[in-house]
C-alpha positions as CSV (number, residue, x, y, z in Angstrom):
1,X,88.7,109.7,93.0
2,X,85.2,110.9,93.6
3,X,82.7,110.6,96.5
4,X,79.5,108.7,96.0
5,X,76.8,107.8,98.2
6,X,75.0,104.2,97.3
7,X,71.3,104.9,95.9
8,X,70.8,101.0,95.4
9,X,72.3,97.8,97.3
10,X,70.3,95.3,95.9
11,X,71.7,92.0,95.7
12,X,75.2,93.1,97.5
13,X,76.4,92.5,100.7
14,X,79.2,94.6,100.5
15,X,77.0,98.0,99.8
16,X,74.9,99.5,102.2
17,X,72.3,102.7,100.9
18,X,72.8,106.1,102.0
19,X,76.7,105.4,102.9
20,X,79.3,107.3,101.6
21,X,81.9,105.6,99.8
22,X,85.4,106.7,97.5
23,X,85.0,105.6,94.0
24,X,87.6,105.0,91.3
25,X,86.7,104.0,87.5
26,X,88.0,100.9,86.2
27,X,87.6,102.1,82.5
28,X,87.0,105.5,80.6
29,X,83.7,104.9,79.7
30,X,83.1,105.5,83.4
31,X,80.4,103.3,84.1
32,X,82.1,101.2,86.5
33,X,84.2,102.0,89.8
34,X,86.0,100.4,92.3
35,X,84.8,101.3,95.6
36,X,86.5,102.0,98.8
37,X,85.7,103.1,102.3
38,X,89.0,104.6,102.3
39,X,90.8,107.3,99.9
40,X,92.9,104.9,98.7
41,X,92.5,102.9,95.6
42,X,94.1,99.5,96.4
43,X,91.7,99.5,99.8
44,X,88.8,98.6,97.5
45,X,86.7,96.0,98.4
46,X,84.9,95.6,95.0
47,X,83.5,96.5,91.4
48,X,80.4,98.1,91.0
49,X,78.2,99.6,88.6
50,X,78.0,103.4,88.3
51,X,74.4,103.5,88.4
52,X,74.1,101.8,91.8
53,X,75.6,105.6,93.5
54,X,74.8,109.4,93.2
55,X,78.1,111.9,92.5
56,X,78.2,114.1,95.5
57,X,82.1,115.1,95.3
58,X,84.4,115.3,92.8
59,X,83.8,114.0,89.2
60,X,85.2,111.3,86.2
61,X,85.5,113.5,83.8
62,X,88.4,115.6,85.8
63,X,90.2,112.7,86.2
64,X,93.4,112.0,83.7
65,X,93.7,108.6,81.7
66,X,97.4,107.3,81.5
């Protein structure tokens, strides 16, 4: 899980800029995430692109693949 704030909505009406949101990656090339209000995984509410948020908390690469 890491904490991301959206940098660009564009063409998404699920995304709003400058909120902060919980993000999960949906592979281990770690450019996409699902993305959650809430710290909770299944809670998502869609898949986005990496490059649409900024990091603020937490980071992929400390996460473990299974």
């Amino acid at each position: 899980m890491v904490r991301v704030v959206c940098v660009d909505a564009t063409n998404s009406m699920a995304l709003v800029v400058d909120k902060i949101y919980f993000a999960f990656p949906v592979n281990e090339l770690k450019t996409a995430a699902y993305v959650s209000n809430f710290n909770r995984e299944s809670a998502h509410f869609g898949c986005f692109q990496m490059k649409r948020f900024q990091v603020l908390e937490g980071s992929f690469e400390q996460l473990r693949w299974f």
